[in-house]
Structures are given as C-alpha cells and as structure tokens.
Kinemage of the C-alpha trace (Angstrom):
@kinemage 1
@onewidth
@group {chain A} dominant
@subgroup {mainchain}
@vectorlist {calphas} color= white
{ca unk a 1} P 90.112 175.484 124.136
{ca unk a 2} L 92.076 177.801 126.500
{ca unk a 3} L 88.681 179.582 127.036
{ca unk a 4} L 89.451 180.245 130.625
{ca unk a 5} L 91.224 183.310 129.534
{ca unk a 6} L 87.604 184.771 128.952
{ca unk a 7} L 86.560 188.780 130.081
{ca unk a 8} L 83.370 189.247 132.073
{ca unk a 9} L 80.285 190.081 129.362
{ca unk a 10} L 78.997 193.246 129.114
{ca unk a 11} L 75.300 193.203 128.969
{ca unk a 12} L 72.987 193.247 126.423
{ca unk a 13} L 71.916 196.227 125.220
{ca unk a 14} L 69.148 194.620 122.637
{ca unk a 15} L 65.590 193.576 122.695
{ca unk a 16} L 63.969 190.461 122.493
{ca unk a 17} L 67.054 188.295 124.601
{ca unk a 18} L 69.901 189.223 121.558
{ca unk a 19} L 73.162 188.579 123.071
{ca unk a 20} L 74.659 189.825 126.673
{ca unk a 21} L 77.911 188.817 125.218
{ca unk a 22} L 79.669 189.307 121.867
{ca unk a 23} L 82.140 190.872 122.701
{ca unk a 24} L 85.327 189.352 120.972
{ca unk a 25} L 86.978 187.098 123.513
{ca unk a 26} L 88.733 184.523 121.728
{ca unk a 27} L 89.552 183.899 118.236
{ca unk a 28} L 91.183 180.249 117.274
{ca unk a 29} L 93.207 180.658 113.919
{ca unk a 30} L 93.469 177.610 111.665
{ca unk a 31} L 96.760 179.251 110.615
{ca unk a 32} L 98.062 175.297 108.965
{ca unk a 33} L 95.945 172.406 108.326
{ca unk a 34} L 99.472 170.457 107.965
{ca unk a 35} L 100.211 168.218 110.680
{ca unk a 36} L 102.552 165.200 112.151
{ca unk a 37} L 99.942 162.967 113.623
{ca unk a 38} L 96.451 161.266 112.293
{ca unk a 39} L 94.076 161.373 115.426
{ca unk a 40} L 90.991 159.489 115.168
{ca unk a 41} L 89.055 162.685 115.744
{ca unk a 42} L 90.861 165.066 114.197
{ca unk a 43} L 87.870 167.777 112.693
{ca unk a 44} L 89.987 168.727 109.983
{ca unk a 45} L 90.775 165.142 109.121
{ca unk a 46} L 94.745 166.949 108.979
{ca unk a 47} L 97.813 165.174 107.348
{ca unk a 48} L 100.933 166.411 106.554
{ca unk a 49} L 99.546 167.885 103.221
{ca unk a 50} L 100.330 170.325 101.850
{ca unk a 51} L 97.163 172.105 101.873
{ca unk a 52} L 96.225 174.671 99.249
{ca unk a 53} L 95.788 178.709 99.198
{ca unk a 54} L 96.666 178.583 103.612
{ca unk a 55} L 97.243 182.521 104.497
{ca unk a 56} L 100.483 183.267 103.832
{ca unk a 57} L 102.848 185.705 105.868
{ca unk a 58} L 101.269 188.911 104.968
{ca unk a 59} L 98.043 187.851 105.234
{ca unk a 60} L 98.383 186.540 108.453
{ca unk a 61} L 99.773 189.580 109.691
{ca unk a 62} L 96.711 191.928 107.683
{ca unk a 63} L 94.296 189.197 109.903
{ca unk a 64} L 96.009 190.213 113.170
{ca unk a 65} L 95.636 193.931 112.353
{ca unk a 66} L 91.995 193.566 111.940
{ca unk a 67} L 91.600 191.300 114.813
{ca unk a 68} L 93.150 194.127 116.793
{ca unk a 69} L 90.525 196.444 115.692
{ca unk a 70} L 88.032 194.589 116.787
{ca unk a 71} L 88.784 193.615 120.097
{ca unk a 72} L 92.070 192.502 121.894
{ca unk a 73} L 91.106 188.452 122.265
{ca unk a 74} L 93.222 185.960 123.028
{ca unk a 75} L 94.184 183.948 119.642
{ca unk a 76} L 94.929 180.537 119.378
{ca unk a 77} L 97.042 179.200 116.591
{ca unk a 78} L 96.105 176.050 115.949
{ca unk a 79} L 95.822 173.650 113.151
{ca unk a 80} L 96.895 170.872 112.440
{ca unk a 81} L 99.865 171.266 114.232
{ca unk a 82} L 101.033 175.317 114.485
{ca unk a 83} L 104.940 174.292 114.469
{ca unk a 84} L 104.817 172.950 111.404
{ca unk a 85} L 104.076 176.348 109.902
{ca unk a 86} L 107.759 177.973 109.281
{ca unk a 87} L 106.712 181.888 109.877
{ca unk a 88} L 104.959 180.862 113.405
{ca unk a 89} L 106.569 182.749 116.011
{ca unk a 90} L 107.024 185.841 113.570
{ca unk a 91} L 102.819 185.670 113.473
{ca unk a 92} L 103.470 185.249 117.452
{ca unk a 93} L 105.403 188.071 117.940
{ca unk a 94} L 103.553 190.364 115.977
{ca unk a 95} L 100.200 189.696 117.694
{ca unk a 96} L 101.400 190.208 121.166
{ca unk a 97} L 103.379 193.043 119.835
{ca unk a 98} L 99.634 193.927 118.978
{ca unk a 99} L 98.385 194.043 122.583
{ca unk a 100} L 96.866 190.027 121.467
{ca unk a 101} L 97.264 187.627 123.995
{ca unk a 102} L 98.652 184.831 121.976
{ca unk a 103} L 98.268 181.423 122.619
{ca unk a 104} L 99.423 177.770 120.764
{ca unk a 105} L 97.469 174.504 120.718
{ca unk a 106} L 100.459 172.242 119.625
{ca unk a 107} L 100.618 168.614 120.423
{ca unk a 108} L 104.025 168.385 121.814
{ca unk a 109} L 105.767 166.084 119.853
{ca unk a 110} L 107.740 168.926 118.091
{ca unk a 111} L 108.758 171.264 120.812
{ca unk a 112} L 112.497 171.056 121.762
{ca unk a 113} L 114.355 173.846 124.215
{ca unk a 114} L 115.249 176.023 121.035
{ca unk a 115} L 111.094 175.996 120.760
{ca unk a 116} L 110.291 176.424 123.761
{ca unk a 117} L 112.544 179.424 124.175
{ca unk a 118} L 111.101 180.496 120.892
{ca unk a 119} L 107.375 180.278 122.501
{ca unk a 120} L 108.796 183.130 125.384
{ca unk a 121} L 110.564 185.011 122.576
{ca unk a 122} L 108.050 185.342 120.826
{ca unk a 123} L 105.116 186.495 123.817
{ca unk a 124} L 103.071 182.774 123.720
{ca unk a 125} L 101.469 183.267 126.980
{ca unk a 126} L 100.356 179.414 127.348
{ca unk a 127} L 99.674 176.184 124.833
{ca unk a 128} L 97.365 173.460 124.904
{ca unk a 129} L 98.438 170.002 125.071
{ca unk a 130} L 96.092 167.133 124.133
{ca unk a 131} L 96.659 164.054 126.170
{ca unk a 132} L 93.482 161.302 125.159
{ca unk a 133} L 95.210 158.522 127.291
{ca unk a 134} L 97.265 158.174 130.823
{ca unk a 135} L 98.987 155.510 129.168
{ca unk a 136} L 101.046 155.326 126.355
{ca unk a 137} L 99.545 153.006 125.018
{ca unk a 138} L 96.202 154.536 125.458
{ca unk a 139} L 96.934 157.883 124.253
{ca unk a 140} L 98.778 156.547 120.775
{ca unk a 141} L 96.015 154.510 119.620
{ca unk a 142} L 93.813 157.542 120.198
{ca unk a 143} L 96.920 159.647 118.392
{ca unk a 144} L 97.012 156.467 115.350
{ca unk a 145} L 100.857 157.547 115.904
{ca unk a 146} L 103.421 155.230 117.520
{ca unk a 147} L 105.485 157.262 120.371
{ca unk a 148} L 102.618 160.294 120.488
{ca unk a 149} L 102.720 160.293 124.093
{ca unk a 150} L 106.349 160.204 124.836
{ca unk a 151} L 106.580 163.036 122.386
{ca unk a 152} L 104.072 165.189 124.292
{ca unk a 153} L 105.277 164.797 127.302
{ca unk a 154} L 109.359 165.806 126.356
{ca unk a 155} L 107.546 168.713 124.647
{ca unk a 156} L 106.065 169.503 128.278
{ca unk a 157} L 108.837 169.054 130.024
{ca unk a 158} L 110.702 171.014 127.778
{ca unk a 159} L 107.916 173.864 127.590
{ca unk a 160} L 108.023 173.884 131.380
{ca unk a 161} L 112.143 174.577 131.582
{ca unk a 162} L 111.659 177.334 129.581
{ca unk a 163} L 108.695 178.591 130.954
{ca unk a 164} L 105.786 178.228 129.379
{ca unk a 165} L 102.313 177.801 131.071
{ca unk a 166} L 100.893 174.715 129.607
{ca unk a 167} L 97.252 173.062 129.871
{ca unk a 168} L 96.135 169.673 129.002
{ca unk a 169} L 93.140 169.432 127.133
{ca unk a 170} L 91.349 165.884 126.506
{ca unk a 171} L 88.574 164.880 124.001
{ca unk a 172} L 86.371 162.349 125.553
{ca unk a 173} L 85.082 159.073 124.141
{ca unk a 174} L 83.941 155.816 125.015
{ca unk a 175} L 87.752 154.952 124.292
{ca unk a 176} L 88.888 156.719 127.130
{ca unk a 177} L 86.216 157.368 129.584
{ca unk a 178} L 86.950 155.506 132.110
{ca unk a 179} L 90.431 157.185 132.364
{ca unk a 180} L 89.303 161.136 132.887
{ca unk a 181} L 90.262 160.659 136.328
{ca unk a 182} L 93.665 158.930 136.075
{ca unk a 183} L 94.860 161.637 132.844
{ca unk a 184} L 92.938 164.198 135.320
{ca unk a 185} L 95.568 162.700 138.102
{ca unk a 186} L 98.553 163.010 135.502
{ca unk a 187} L 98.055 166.660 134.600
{ca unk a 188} L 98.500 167.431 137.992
{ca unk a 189} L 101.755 165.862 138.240
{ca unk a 190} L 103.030 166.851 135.140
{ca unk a 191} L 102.494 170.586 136.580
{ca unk a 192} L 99.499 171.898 134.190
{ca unk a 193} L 97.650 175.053 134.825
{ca unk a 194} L 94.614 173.879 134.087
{ca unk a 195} L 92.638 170.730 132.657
{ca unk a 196} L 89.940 171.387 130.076
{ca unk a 197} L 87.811 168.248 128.445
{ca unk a 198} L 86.177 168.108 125.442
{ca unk a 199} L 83.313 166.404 124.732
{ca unk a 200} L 83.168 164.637 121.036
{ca unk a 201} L 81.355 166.727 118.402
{ca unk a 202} L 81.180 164.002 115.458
{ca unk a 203} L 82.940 166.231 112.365
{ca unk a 204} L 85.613 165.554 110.477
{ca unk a 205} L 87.498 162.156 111.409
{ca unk a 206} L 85.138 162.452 114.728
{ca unk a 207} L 82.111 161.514 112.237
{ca unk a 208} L 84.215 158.194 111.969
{ca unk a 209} L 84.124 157.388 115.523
{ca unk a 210} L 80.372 158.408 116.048
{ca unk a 211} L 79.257 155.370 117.724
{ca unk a 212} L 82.337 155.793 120.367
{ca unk a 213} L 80.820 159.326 121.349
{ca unk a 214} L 79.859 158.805 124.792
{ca unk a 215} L 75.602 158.696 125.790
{ca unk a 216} L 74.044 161.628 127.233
{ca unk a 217} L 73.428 159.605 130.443
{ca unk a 218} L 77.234 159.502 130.660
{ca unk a 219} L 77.342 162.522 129.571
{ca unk a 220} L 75.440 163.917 132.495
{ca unk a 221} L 77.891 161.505 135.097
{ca unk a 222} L 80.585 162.798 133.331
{ca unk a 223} L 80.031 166.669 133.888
{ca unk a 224} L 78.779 166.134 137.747
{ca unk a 225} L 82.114 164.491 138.296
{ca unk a 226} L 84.078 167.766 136.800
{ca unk a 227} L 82.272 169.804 138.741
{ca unk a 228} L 83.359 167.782 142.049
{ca unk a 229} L 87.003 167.593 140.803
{ca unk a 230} L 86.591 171.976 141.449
{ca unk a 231} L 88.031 171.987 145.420
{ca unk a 232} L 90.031 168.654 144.884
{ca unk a 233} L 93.017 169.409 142.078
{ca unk a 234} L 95.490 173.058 142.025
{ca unk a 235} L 93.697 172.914 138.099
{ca unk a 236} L 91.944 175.778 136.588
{ca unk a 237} L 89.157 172.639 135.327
{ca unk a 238} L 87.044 174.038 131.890
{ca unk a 239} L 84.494 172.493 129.721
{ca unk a 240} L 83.870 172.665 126.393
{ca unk a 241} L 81.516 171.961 123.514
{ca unk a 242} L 80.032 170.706 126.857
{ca unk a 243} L 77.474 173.588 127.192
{ca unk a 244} L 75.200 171.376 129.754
{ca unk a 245} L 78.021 172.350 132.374
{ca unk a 246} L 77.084 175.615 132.886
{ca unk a 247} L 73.108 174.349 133.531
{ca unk a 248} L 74.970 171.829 136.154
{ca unk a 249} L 76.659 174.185 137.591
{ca unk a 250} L 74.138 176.399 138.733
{ca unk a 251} L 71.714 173.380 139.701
{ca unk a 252} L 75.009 172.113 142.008
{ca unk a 253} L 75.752 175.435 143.326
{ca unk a 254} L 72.009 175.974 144.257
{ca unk a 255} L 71.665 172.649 145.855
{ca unk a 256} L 74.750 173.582 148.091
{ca unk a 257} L 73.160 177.250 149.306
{ca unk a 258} L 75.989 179.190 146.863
{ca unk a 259} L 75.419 181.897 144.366
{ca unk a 260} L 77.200 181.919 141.859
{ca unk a 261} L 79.832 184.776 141.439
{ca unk a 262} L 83.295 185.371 140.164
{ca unk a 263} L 84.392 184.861 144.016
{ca unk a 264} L 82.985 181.506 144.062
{ca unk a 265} L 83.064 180.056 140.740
{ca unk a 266} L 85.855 182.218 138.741
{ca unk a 267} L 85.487 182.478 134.861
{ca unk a 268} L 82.496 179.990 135.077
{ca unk a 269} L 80.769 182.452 136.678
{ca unk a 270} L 80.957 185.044 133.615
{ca unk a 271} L 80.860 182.978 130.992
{ca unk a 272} L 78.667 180.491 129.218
{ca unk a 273} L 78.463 177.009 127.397
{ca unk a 274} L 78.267 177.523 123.560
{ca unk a 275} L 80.135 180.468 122.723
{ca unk a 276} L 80.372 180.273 118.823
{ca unk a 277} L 79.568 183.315 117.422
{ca unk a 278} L 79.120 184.950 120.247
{ca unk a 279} L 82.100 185.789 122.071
{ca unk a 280} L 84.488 183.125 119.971
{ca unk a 281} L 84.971 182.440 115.994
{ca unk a 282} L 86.946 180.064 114.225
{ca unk a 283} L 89.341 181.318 111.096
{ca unk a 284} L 90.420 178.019 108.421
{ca unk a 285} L 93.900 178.059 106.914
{ca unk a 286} L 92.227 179.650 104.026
{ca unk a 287} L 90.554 182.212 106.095
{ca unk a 288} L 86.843 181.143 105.919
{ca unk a 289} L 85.463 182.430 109.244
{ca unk a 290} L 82.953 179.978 111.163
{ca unk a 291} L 81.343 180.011 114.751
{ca unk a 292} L 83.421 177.583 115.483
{ca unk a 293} L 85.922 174.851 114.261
{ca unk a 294} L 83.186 171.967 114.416
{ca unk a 295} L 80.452 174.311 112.863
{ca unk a 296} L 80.966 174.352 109.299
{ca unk a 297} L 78.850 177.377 108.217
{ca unk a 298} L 80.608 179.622 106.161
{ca unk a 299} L 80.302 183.259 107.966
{ca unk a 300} L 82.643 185.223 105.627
{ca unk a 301} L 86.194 185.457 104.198
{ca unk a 302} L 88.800 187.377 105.543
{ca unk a 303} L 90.980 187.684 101.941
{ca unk a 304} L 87.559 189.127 100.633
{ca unk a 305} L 85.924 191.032 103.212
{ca unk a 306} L 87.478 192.873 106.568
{ca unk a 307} L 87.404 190.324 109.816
{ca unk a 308} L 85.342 193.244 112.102
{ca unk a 309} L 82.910 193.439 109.480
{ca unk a 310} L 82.131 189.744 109.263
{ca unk a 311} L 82.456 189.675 113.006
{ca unk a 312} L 79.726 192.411 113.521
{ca unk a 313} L 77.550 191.681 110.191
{ca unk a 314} L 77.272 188.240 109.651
{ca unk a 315} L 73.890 186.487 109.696
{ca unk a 316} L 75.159 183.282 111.264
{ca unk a 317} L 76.429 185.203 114.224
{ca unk a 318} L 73.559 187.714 114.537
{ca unk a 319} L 71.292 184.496 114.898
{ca unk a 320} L 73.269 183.041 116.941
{ca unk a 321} L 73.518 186.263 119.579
{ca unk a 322} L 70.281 185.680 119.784
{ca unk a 323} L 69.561 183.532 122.375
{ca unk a 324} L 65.496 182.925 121.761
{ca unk a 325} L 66.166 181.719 118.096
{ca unk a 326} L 67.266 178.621 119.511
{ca unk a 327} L 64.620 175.867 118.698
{ca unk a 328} L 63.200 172.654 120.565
{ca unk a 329} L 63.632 172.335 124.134
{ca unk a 330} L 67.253 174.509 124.266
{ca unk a 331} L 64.703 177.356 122.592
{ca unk a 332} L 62.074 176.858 125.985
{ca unk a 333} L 64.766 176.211 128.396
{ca unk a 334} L 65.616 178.483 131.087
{ca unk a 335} L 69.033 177.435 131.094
{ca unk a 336} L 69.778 178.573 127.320
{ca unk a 337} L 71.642 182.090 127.895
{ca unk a 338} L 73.773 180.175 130.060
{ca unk a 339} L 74.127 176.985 128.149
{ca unk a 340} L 72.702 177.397 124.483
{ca unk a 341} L 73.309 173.534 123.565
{ca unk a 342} L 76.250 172.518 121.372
{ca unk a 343} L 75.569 173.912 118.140
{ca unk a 344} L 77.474 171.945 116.021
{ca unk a 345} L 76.339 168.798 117.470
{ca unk a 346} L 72.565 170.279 116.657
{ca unk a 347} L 74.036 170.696 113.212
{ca unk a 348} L 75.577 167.566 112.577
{ca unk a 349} L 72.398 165.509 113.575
{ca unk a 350} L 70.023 167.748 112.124
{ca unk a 351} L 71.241 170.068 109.550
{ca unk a 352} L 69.473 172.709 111.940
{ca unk a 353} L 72.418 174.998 113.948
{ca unk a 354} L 69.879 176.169 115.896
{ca unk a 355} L 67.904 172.845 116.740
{ca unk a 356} L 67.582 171.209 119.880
{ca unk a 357} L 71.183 169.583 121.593
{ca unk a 358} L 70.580 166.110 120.987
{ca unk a 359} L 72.598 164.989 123.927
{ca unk a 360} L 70.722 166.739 126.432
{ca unk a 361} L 68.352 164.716 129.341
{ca unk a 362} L 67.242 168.106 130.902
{ca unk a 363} L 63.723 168.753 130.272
{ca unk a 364} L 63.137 172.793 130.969
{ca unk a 365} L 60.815 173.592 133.723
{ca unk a 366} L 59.532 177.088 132.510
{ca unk a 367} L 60.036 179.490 129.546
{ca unk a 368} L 61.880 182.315 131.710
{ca unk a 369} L 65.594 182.682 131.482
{ca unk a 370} L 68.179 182.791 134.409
C-alpha cells in the first residue's frame, strides 16, 4: 500500500542478476494488531485484543532511529487499526521530525476533526482508506461490521477538511469484482489521490475466503482493465501483490509504440511488482521483521538485533534480491526483474517463497531478462 511514493532504483552493482533495487523505500510498521472491525480478510486475523509484548513507546521511537539510518522511506503505520494505539501521533511526529515520510493506513471509522487535525500536527503526509464495496451494504459484509462504510467515509470527509491527502485502497475478491469499476467511480468523487487494488493473498482470515480469491483468467481481465482506467480517472491508479501488472504493462505499452519511461508511465516506470525484501519490509507489533505482511518468514527482530543490520544481512532478503533464485516459470521468465511473482502467494500454495506464482497464465518466451 501507498507504494506510489517509491524513489527511482539505483542499479545493481552485483553479479549474477542480484538486485537493481534494495534500496529502502518503504517500510509498513505493524505498530498495533488491536483493531475495531473483523474483515473477512484481515492477514492478521486482528480483534480488539489486547495483543501481547506490541513495541511500546520507546521502542517505537529506537525503531524509527534505526529506520533513519538506513534509509529515509516512507513508513506506514498500520495494524489493525493505527488509532487505536494511544502514543500514535507522538510516533508520527517523531518520524517526520526524522526526515520519514510518514504515512497511516486507518480505516476511517475513527477519525473525527480533532484527528484529522492531529494527522497535520503531527506531519502524516497521506492515509489509506480501504473501501471493499460501493455500497454500504457491500462494503460491511466485506467489513463483518454494521455501519463500516458510513464510518469511512465521515472519516474522509473529515480527513479532507483538515487536509489530509487520502487514497482508497481495495482488496479484490470474487465478492466484489464486479464492482472495481463503480468503487473505482466513487474514489473519484469522494476526491482521492489515488486508487490502489489489491489482489487477495490467502493468509490470515484471507486463508478463510480462499475459494472467493478471484481465477488467474480474471486475474489477467482484471489488470488489463487497470491499465486502461490510466488516461480515464485524475487517480494516481497502483497495483499490488499484483506483480503480473508490471509484465502487462510493458506488453500494453509495446503494443501501443510507447517506451516506457517516468514521462510516460510515472512511478510504474521505476518500480516493480513484488517488492518484499527488496525495496519494502514488513515490522509485526512485536517487531519480527518479514518481506512483507502476507509473507510470514521470520527475517529478524528488531528488540534483539539493529533494523539496518537485518535489513542488509538477512538471508530471506539476500535471496530474495536475487532475482535468478526465483524457481519454475517466474525463475525462466523474462519478465521476473520487473514482476518477480507474488511471493507470498508462492508460499502459501507451496511452502516454496521462491516457487513459481501460481496465478500466473504467462508462459515466458526466452530466458533473457528485460
């Protein structure tokens, strides 16, 4: 989420097609696994709790510092559901007094003009709002929470009198397919910046709701239609754990005559589809570091061992930088330094990170890389 805030990658300075990117671009920090709502794809299965050993104050703070070290990334506090934690916008203010661009992922319901004016206080630069439905009824029984959706949208409304850039960000399911275009539609008129989907990666509550993950044919349908929505909405439009984007976009852009630049295509042009462990990691409440919040490989932990040494040493994320570990097709395809498959979806149905996407239709025509 919020990825569109990514820096151009520098390039790879190691052998044998190791990583062109790993530079640290954007961190998402677990910092509560508390939360108000119960959706039916939650990864981290959240409730209201309370959750054991979370990072308190200080160590939050400590996490920042070393964050800072490493890079200057934009952070995302998410959880559960950020506001619930009670030191939030001091951890706020002290990473943008950091040089960190910090960002929330709330989901609305919570945010009333004294938070909003908080979220400016304190330096949050934009949040994340999920909307799963154009209705309400739609979006609550995605939410399992009665009055979900009028809740996010006085939170937007109030965000936006204050302020506050907002996106919308929407999982995608069988549930809700057939209403991308209509929530797509919505964002606009509710004033968003941008409008990133995500496509279901089967973890936590998501494993639940497997068989409403939608097929890769759709899959495919689904991503061609983003890509057309690019000249047609005032949205900055992102896609994520949807790495086959970046494959479609350069097989659209060629069939059109365009290279592909940051001119043309913006961020999309510098970045690429899987990014765990590459340019983006995932911190738990308890400060377990993964490659990402759907990945659950335990890289390091921050109360144990400094965050820029797990960033730089791990083994995970060495792999992982290393584009021509990948096995199966993503491992022959000349698409992976670009793409790279969802790894946690290779994970989940395999127990292999680096296995083949298994909802992938593109068959790779050679063994050299673009």
């Amino acid at each position: 989420m919020m990825n569109d805030h990514q820096h151009s990658p520098s390039k790879s300075t190691h052998p044998g097609g190791r990583d062109r990117d790993s530079n640290l671009r954007l961190v998402a920090w677990e910092v509560t696994r508390n939360c108000n709502l119960s959706c039916i794809h939650c990864r981290a299965s959240a409730t209201m709790g309370p959750y054991l050993n979370e990072l308190d104050t200080d160590a939050g703070l400590a996490l920042l510092d070393q964050i800072s070290e490493v890079g200057k990334p934009v952070v995302i506090l998410t959880g559960g559901e950020p506001l619930l934690r009670s030191d939030i916008f001091q951890i706020a203010r002290y990473g943008t007094q950091k040089g960190l661009r910090m960002v929330m992922a709330p989901n609305g319901t919570l945010i009333t003009e004294a938070i909003a004016g908080e979220m400016v206080e304190a330096g949050i630069q934009r949040i994340s709002i999920s909307l799963d439905g154009s209705t309400r009824e739609s979006h609550d029984r995605f939410r399992q929470v009665e009055g979900a959706f009028d809740g996010a949208l006085r939170g937007i409304e109030q965000a936006k009198e204050a302020g506050v850039e907002f996106q919308i960000n929407t999982t995608i399911t069988q549930q809700n397919l057939e209403e991308i275009p209509k929530i797509q539609e919505l964002a606009v008129k509710l004033g968003a910046v941008a409008h990133h989907i995500f496509l279901l990666v089967p973890t936590g509550r998501g494993k639940y709701i497997v068989d409403q993950a939608i097929s890769s044919e759709q899959y495919e349908q689904t991503l061609n239609w983003f890509y057309n929505q690019r000249d047609k909405v005032p949205l900055q439009l992102k896609a994520t754990c949807a790495p086959h984007y970046y494959r479609i976009l350069r097989e659209r852009a060629r069939g059109e005559g365009k290279k592909i630049t940051f001119k043309t295509h913006g961020l999309d042009a510098v970045t690429r589809g899987c990014l765990g462990g590459t340019g983006f990691c995932f911190i738990s409440h308890t400060g377990i570091v993964q490659p990402c919040g759907f990945l659950d490989l335990e890289c390091g932990d921050v109360t144990k061992t400094p965050f820029g040494v797990i960033w730089s040493e791990s083994k995970v994320f060495k792999t992982l930088r290393n584009y021509n570990s990948l096995r199966g097709k993503c491992g022959r395809c000349e698409y992976r330094k670009v793409c790279g498959g969802c790894r946690a979806r290779a994970y989940e149905a395999t127990g292999d990170y680096l296995a083949e996407e298994p909802l992938c239709l593109y068959q790779p025509k050679k063994t050299s890389s673009l």
